[in-house]
C-alpha positions as CSV (number, residue, x, y, z in Angstrom):
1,X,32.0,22.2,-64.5
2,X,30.2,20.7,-61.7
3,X,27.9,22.4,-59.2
4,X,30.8,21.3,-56.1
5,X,33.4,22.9,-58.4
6,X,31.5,26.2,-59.2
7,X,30.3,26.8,-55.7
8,X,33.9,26.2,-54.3
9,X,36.1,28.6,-57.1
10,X,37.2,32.0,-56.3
11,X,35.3,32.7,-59.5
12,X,31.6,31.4,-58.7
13,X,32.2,32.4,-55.3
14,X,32.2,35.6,-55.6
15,X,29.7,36.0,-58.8
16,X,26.9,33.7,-57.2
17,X,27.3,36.0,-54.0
18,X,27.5,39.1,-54.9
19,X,24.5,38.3,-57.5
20,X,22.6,37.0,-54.4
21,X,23.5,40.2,-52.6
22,X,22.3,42.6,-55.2
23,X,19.1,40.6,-55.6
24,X,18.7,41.5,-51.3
25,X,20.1,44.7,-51.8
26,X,17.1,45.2,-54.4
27,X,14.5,43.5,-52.2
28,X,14.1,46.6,-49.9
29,X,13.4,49.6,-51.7
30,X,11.5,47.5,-54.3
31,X,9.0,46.3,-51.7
32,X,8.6,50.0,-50.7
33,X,7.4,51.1,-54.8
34,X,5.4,47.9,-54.2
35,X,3.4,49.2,-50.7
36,X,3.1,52.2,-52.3
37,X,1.4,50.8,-56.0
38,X,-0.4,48.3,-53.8
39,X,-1.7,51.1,-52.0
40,X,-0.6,49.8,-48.5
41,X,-0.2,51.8,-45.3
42,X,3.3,52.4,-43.5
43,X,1.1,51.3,-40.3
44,X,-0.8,48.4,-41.9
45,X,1.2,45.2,-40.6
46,X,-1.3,43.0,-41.9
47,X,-1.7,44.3,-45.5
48,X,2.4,43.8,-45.0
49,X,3.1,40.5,-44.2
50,X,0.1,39.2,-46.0
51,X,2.0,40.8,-49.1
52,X,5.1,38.8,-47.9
53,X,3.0,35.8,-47.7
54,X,1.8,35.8,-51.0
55,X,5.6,36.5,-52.3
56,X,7.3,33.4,-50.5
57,X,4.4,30.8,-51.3
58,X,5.0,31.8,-54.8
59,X,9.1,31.8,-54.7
60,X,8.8,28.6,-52.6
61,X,6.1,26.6,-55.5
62,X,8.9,27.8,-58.2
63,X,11.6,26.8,-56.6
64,X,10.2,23.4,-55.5
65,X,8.9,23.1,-59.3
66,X,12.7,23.2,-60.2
67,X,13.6,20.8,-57.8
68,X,11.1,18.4,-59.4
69,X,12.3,19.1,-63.2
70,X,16.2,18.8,-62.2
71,X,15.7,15.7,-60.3
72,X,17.2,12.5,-62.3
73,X,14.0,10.5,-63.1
74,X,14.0,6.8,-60.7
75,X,15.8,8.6,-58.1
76,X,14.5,9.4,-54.5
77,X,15.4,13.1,-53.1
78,X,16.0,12.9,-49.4
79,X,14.0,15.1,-47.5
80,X,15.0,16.1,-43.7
81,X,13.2,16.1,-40.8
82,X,9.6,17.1,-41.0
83,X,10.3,19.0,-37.3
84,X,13.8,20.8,-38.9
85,X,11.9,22.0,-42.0
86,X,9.6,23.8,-39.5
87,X,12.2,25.5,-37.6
88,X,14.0,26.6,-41.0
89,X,10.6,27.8,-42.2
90,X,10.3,29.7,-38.6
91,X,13.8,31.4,-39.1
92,X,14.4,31.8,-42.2
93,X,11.3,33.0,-43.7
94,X,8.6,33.4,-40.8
95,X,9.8,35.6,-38.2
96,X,12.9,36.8,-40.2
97,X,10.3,38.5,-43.1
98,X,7.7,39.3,-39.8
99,X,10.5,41.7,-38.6
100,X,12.0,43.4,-42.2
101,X,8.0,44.1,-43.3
102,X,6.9,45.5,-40.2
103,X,10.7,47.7,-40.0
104,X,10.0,49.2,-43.6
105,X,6.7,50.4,-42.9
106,X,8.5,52.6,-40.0
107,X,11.6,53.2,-41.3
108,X,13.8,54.0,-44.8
109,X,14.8,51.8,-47.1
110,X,18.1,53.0,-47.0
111,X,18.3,53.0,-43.6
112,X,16.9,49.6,-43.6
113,X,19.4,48.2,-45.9
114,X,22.0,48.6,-44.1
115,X,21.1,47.6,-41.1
116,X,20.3,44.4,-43.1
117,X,24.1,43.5,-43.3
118,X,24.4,42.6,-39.7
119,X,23.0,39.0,-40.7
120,X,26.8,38.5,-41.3
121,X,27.8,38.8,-37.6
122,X,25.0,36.7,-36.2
123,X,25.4,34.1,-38.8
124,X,29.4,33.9,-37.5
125,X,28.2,33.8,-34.3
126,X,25.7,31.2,-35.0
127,X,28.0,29.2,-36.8
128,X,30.2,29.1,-34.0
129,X,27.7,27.8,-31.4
130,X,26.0,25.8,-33.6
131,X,28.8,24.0,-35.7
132,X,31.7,23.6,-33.3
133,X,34.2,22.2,-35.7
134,X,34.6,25.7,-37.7
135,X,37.1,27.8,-35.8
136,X,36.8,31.6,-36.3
137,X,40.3,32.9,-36.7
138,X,41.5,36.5,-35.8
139,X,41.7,37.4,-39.3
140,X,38.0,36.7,-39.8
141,X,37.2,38.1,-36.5
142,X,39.0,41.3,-38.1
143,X,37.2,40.7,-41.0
144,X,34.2,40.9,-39.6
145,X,34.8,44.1,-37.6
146,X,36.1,45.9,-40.9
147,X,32.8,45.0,-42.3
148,X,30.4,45.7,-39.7
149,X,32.4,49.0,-39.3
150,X,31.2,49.6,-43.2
151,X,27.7,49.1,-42.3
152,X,27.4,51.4,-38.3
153,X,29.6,54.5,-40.6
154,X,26.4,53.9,-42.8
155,X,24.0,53.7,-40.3
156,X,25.0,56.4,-38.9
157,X,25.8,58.8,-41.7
158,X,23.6,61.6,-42.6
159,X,24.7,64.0,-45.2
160,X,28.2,64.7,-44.0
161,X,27.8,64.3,-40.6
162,X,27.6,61.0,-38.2
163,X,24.9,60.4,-35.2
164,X,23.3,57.9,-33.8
165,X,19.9,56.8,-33.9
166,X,17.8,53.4,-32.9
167,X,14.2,53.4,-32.7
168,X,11.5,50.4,-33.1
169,X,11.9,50.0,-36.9
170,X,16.0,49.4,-36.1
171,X,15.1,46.7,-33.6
172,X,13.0,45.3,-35.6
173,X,15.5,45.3,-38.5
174,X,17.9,43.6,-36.2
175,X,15.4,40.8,-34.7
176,X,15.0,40.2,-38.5
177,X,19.1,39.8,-39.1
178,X,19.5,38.0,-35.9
179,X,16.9,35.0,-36.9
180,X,18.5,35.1,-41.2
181,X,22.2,34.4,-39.7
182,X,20.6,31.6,-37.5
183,X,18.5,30.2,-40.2
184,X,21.4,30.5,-42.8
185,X,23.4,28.3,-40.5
186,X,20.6,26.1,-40.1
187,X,20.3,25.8,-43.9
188,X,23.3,25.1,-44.2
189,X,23.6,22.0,-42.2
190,X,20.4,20.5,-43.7
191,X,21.2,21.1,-47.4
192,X,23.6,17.9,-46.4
193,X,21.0,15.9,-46.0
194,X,18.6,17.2,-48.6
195,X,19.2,19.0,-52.0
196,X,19.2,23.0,-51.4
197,X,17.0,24.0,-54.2
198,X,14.5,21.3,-52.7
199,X,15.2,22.6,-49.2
200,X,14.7,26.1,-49.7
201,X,12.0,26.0,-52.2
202,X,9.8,24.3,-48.9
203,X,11.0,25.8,-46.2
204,X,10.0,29.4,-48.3
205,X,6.4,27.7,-49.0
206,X,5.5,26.9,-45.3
207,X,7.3,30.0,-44.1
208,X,5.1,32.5,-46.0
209,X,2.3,29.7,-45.6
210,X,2.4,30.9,-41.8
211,X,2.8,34.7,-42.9
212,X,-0.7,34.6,-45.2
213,X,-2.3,33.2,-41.9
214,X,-0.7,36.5,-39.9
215,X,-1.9,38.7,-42.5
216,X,-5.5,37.3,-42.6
217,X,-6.0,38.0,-39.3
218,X,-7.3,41.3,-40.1
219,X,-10.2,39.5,-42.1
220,X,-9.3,40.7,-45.4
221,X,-7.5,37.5,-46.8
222,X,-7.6,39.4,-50.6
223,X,-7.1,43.3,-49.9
224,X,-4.9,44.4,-52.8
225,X,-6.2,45.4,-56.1
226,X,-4.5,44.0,-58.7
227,X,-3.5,45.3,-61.9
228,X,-0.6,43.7,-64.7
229,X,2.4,46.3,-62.7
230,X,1.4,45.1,-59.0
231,X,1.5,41.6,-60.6
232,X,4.7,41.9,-62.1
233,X,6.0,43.3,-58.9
234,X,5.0,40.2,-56.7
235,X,6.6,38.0,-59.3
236,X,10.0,39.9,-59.3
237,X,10.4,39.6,-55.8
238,X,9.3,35.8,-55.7
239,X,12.1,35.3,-58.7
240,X,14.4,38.0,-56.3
241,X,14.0,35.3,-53.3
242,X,13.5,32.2,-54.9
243,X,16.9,33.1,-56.5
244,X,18.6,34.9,-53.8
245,X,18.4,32.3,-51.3
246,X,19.1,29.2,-53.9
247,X,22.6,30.9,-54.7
248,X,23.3,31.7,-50.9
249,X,22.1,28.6,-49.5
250,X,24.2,26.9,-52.1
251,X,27.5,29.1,-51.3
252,X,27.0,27.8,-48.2
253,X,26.7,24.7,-48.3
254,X,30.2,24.2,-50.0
255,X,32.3,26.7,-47.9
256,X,33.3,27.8,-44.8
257,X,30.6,30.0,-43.0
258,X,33.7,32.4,-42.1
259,X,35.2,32.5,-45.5
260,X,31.9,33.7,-47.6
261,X,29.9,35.8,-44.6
262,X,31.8,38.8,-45.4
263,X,30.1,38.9,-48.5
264,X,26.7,39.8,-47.3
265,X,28.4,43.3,-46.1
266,X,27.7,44.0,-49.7
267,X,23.6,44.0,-49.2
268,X,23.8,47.3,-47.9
269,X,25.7,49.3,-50.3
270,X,23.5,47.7,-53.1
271,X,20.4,48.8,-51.3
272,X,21.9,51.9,-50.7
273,X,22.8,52.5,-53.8
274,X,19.2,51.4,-55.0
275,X,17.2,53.6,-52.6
276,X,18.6,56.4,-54.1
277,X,18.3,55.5,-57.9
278,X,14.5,54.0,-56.8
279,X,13.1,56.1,-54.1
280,X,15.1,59.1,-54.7
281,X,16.7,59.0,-51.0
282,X,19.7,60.8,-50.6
283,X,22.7,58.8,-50.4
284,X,26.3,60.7,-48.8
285,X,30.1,60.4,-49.1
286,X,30.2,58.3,-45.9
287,X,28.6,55.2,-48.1
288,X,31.8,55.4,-50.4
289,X,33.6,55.0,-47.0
290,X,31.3,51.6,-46.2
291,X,32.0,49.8,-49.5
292,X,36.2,50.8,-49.0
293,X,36.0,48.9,-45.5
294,X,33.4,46.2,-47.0
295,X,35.3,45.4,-49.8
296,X,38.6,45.6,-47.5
297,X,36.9,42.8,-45.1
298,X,36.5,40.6,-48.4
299,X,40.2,41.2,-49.2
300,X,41.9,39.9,-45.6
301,X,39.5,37.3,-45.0
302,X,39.9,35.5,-48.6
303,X,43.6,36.9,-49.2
304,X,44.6,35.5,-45.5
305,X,42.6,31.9,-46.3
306,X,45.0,31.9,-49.9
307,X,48.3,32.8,-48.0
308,X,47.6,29.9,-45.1
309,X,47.0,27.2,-47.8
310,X,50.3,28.1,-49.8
311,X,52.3,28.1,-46.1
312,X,50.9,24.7,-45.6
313,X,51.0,23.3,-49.0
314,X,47.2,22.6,-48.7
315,X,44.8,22.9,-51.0
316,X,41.0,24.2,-50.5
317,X,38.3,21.6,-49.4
318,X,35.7,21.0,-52.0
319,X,33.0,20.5,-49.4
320,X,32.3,21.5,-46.6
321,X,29.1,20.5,-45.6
């Protein structure tokens, strides 16, 4: 089976992205046990995204080391724009991984987590202004609510009763969100110009290139001391991005923004879930009522795309990029 084929079945749709959405779902609580084995403060932004640094300079060099080993030998990989790779490195890495690190040193991972999932609703957005030739139908625009209803019940939830609350770490959280959907977009209209394990692997390496700088600017470019379990940690979560991002970048590129974004309502039930088994936070009833109306947005978007097709008699594109 080809990579076009996988990427664009029901099947490897929904394993490669609800693998890449436990892998994010995981990210957040695990970087917390990391602060705290690494010995780094909730209020020390520097220690923070110098850790980040560090992690996306490593899952970036892997990733672009399996670009190199999968590439036919005698063939040329197209690269994109020296300029475009910047601004994907700004979104998608830079100031999306400045926002979530500085957020978890204020705020819960649970908490965190969920707020995570908006990405899907600015990536939709983004897709629409950016890429004018997807339409966003009703169904996905109900869809969309079903699932970002999942994630504000969540957000909101605590114990058995709902309230609201929004402080600095949320904003940040969302700031964070806002510039992943943009990026993801982004990403997704390079990777037809350039290979997406090639893409992302650099656009990860220059984007944590520019968070070590950040996180030297304390003056203390090698703070952490390491031992064989901090070491392990760091490489998880360069393996957790490296592969997160490969999978989603590569969903993506192959389908309809408004078909797979629904998926990424899952994040934050899997961090959720996570940050309880992990960090021992208390998870309630009302996350069993977010993954019903998560799971439910899946259903209508991809059940409504099945039903159109058979109406018309058409059958699903095998690219979209």
């Amino acid at each position: 089976m080809t990579t076009e084929r996988w990427f664009t079945s029901t099947t490897g749709i929904i394993v490669s992205s609800v693998a890449a959405t436990i892998l994010w779902g995981s990210a957040l609580p695990f970087i917390k046990l990391s602060y705290h084995h690494l010995g780094i403060a909730p209020n020390d932004l520097f220690a923070q995204w110098l850790f980040a640094g560090y992690r996306f300079v490593l899952a970036g060099l892997l990733l672009m080391v399996l670009a190199r080993l999968l590439q036919r030998k005698g063939t040329k990989t197209n690269r994109v724009r020296a300029s475009s790779l910047l601004v994907l490195a700004l979104l998608q890495t830079f100031l999306q991984y400045v926002f979530v690190y500085a957020a978890l040193g204020q705020g819960s991972g649970m908490t965190m987590s969920i707020i995570a999932g908006s990405v899907s609703l600015f990536q939709l957005l983004a897709v629409r202004w950016m890429m004018k030739t997807e339409q966003l139908s009703l169904r996905k625009w109900m869809g969309l609510l079903l699932g970002f209803g999942g994630i504000a019940v969540m957000g909101m939830a605590s114990g058995n009763q709902l309230h609201v609350t929004f402080g600095i770490a949320e904003l940040l959280m969302l700031l964070s969100a806002l510039s992943g959907g943009v990026g993801n977009v982004l990403a997704r209209r390079e990777a037809a110009i350039e290979p997406v394990i090639s893409l992302t692997g650099r656009q990860m390496f220059w984007g944590g290139l520019g968070l070590v700088m950040i996180g030297c600017a304390s003056g203390h470019p090698f703070p952490f001391a390491w031992d064989g379990v901090g070491l392990l940690m760091l490489l998880y979560l360069a393996l957790l991005s490296s592969g997160a991002f490969a999978l989603w970048n590569t969903v993506m590129k192959y389908n309809e923004v408004g078909r797979v974004s629904m998926y990424l309502f899952l994040t934050p039930p899997f961090g959720v879930i996570l940050s309880a088994v992990w960090l021992g936070e208390r998870a309630s009833i009302w996350s069993l009522v977010a993954l019903v109306l998560v799971t439910a947005s899946i259903v209508l978007v991809n059940r409504g795309r099945r039903a159109e097709q058979m109406a018309s008699g058409n059958t699903p594109a095998r690219k979209q990029a």
